[in-house]
N, CA and C atoms as a LAMMPS dump frame, in Angstrom:
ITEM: TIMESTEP
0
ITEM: NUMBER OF ATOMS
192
ITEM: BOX BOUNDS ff ff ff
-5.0000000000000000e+02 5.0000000000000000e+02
-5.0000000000000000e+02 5.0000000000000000e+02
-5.0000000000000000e+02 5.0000000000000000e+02
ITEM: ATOMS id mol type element x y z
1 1 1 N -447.167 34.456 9.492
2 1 2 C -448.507 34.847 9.101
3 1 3 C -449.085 35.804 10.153
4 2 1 N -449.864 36.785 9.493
5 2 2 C -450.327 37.682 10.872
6 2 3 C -451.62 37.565 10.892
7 3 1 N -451.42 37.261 12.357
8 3 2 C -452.851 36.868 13.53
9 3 3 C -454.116 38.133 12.59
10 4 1 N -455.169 37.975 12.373
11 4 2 C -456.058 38.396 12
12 4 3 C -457.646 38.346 12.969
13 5 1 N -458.105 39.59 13.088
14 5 2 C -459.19 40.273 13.78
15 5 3 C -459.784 41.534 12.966
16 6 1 N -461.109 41.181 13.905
17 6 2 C -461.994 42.345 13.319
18 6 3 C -461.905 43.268 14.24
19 7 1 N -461.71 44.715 13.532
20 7 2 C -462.253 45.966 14.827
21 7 3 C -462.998 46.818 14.088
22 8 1 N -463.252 47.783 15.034
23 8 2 C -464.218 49.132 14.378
24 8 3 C -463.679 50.207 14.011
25 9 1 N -463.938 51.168 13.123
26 9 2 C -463.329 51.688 12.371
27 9 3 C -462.681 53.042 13.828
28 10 1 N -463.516 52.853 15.067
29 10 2 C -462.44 54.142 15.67
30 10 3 C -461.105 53.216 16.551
31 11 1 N -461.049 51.966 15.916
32 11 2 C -459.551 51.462 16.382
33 11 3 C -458.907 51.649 15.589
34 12 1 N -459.254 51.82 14.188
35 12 2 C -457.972 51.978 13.184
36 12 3 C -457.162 52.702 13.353
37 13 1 N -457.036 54.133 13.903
38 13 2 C -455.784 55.183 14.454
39 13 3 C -455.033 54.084 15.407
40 14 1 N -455.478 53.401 16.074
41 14 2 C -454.41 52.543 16.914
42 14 3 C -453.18 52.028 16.083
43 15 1 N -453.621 51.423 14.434
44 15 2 C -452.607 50.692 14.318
45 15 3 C -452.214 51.192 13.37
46 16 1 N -452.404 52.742 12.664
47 16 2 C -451.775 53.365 11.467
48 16 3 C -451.386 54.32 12.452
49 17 1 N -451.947 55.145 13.153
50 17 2 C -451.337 56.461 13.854
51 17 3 C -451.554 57.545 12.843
52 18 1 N -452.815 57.327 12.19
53 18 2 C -453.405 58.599 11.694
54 18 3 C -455.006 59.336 12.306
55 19 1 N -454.774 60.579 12.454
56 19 2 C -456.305 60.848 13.137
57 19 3 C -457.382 61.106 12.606
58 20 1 N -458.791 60.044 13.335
59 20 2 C -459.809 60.275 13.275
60 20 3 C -460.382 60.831 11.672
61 21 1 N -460.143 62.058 12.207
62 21 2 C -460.926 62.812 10.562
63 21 3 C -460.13 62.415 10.143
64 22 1 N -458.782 62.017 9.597
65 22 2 C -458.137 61.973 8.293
66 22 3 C -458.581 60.43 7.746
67 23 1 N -458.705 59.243 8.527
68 23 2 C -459.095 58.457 8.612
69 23 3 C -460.453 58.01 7.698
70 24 1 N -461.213 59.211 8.376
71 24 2 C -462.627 59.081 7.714
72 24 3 C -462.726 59.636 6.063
73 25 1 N -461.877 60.492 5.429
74 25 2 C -461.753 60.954 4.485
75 25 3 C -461.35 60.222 3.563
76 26 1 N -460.241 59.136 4.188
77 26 2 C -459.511 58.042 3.342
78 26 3 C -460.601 57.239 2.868
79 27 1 N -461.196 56.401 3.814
80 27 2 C -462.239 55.729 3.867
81 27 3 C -463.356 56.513 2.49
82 28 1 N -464.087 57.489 3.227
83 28 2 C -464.832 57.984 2.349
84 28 3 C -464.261 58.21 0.902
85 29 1 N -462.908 58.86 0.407
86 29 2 C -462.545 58.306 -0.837
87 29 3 C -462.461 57.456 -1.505
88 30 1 N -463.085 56.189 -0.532
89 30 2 C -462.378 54.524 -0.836
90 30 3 C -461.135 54.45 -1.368
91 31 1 N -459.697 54.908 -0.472
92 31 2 C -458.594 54.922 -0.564
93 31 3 C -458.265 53.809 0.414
94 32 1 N -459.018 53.317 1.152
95 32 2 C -458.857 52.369 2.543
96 32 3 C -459.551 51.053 2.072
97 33 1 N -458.645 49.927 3.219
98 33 2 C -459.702 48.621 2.565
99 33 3 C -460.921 49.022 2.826
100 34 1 N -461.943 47.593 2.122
101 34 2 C -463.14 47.986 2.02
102 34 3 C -463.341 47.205 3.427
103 35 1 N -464.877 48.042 4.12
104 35 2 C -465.229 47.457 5.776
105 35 3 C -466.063 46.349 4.972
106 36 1 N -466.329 45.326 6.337
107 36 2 C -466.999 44.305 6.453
108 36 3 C -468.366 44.407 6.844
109 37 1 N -469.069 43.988 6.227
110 37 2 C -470.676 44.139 7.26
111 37 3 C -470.9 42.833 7.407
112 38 1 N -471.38 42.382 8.726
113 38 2 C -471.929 40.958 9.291
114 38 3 C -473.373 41.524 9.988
115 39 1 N -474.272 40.352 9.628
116 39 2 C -475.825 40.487 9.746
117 39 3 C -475.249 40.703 11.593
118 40 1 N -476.31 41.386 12.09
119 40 2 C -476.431 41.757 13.469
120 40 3 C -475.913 42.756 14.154
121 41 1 N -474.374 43.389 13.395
122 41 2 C -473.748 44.223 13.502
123 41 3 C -474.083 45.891 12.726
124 42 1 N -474.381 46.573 13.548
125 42 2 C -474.658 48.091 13.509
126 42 3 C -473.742 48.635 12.381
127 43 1 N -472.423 48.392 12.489
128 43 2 C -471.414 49.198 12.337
129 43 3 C -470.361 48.478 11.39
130 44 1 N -469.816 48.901 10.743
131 44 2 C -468.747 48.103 10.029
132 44 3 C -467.836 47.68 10.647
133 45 1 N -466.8 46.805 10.436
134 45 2 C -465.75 46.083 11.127
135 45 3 C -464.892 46.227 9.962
136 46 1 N -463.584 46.578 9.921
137 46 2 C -461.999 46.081 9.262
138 46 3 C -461.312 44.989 9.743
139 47 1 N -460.303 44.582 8.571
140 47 2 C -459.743 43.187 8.958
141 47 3 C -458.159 43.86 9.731
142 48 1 N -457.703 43.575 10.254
143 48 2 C -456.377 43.855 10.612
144 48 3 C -455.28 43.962 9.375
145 49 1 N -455.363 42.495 9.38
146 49 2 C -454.719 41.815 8.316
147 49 3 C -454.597 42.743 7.03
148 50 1 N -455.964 42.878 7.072
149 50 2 C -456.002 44.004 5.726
150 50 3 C -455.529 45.036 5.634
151 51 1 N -455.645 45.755 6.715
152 51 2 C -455.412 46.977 7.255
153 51 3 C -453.725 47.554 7.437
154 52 1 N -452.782 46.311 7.51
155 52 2 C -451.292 46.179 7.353
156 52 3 C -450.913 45.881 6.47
157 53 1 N -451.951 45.046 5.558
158 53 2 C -451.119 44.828 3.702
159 53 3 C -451.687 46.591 3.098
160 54 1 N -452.791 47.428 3.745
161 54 2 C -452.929 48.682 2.847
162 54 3 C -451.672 48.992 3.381
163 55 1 N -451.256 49.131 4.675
164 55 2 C -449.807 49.924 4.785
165 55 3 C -448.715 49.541 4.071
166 56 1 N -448.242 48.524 3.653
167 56 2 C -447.535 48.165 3.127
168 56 3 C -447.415 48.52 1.67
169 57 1 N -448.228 48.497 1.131
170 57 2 C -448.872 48.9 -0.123
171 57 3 C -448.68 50.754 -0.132
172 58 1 N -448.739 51.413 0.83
173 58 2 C -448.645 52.875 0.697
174 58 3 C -446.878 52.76 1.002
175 59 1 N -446.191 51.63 1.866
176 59 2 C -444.82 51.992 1.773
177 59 3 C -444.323 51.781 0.336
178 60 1 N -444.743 50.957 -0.419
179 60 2 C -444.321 50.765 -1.572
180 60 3 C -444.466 51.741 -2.646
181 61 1 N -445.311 52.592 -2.281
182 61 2 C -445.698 53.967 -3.187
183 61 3 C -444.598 54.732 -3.567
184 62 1 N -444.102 55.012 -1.984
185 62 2 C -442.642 56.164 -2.12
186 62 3 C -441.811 55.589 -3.2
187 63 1 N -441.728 53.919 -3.521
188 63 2 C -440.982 53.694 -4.517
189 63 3 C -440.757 53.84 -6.054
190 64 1 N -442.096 54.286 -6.27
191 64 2 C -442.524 54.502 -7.488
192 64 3 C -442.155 56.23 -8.111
């Protein structure tokens, strides 16, 4: 099972290795999971977890 955390959307290049603007475009298409909002927090948060089943889900594309 994979360990699951919240980060902010300028960690996501950490764990796809795509940049910044391209990032934000995905997102803004809603091609990316959807962010989290929690009362107190400014900014949206992503799940990890989530964030490695979308990859997985785009490896499975090439198969189609």
């Amino acid at each position: 099972m994979i360990e699951d955390k919240f980060i902010q959307s300028g960690e996501i290049e950490k764990y796809i290795s795509i940049g910044k603007t391209k990032i934000t475009e995905i997102i803004r298409n809603g091609n990316f999971v959807k962010p989290i909002f929690i009362n107190g927090f400014s900014y949206p948060l992503y799940s990890v977890a989530e964030i490695q089943k979308w990859m997985e889900e785009q490896k499975q594309k090439r198969h189609i």
